[in-house]
C-alpha positions as CSV (number, residue, x, y, z in Angstrom):
1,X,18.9,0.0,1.6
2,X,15.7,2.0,1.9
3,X,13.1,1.2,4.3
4,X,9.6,2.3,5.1
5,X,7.1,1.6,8.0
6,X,3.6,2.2,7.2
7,X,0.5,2.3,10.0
8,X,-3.0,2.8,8.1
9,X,-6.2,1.6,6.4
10,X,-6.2,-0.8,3.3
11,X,-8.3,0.9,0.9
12,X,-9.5,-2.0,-1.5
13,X,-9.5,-5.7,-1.2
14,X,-6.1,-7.3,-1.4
15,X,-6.3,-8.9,-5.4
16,X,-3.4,-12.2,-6.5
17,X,-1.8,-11.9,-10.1
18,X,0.4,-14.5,-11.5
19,X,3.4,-13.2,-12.9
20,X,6.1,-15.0,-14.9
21,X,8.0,-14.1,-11.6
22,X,5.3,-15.8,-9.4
23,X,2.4,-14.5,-7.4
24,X,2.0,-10.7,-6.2
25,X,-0.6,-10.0,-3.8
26,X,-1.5,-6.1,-4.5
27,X,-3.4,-3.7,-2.4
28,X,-4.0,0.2,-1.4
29,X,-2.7,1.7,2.1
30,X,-4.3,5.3,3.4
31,X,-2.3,7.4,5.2
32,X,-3.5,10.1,7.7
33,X,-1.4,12.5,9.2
34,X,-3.3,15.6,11.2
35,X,-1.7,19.4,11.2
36,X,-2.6,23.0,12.0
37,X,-2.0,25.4,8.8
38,X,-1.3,28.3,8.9
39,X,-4.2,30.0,9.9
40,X,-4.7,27.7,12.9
41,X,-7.6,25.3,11.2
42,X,-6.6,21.5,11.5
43,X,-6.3,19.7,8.3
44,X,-5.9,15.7,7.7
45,X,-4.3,14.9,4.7
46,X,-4.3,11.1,3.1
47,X,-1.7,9.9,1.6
48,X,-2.6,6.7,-0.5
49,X,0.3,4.1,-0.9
50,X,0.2,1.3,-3.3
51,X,1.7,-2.0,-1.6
52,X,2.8,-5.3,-3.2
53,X,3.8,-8.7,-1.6
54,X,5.5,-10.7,-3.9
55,X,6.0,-15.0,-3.2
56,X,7.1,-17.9,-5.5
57,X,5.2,-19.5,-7.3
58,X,4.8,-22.4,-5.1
59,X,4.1,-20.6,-1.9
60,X,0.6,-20.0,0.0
61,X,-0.5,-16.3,-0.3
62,X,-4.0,-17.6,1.3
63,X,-3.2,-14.1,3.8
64,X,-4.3,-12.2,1.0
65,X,-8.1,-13.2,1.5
66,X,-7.6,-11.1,5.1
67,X,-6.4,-8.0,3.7
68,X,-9.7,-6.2,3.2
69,X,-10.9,-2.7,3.3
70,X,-10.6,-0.9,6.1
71,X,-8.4,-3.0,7.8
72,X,-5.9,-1.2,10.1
73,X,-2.5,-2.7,8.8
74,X,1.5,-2.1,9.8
75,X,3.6,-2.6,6.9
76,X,7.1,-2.5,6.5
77,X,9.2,-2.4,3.5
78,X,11.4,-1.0,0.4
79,X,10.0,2.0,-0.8
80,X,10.3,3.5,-4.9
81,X,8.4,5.8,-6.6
82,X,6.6,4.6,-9.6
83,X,4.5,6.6,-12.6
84,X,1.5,5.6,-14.2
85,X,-1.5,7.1,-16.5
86,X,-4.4,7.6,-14.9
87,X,-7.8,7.3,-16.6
88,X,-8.0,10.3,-18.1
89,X,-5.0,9.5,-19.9
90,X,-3.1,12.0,-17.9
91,X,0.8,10.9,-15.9
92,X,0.8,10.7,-12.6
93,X,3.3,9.6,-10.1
94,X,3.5,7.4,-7.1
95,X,4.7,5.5,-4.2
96,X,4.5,2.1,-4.0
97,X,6.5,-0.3,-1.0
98,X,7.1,-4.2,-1.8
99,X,6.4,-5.1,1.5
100,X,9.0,-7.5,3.5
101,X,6.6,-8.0,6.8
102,X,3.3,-6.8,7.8
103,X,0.5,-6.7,10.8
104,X,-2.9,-6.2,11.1
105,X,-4.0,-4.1,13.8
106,X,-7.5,-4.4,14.5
């Protein structure tokens, strides 16, 4: 089993789909880190993380309405990597967590 503990910033409001599986809740997760290169100047590089919360059908996702952007959230889960094409048509691959628990932060 993989797993993966987040800290960051939701980037977009959390949105609900219904799938024939249920209900996802989806959302974006920025990730900072802060480093010296190599010439000594300090760089901050955001990583960007897609999330997904996935319940039955019957269950209450009414948390979703609180994940908003800019949100400071903790999210644990199973990480896998994930391609997509992006709007200029062009492949592009990803990380994306299903997320198992969660906490807001601020």
């Amino acid at each position: 089993m993989l797993k993966l503990i987040l800290c960051g910033n939701v980037g977009n409001d959390a949105t609900v789909k219904e799938t024939g599986n249920g209900k996802v809740v989806n959302f974006n997760v920025a990730v900072s880190k802060n480093y010296k290169n190599s010439k000594g100047e300090k760089v901050e590089k955001t990583e960007w993380i897609r999330a997904a919360i996935w319940r039955g059908k019957d269950s209450d996702i009414k948390f979703a309405e609180y994940i908003k952007k800019g949100k400071k959230i903790l999210i644990e889960g199973e990480p896998h990597s994930s391609g997509y094409q992006n709007k200029d048509g062009e492949v592009q691959s990803g990380l994306e967590v299903t997320v198992k628990e969660f906490e807001f932060l601020n």
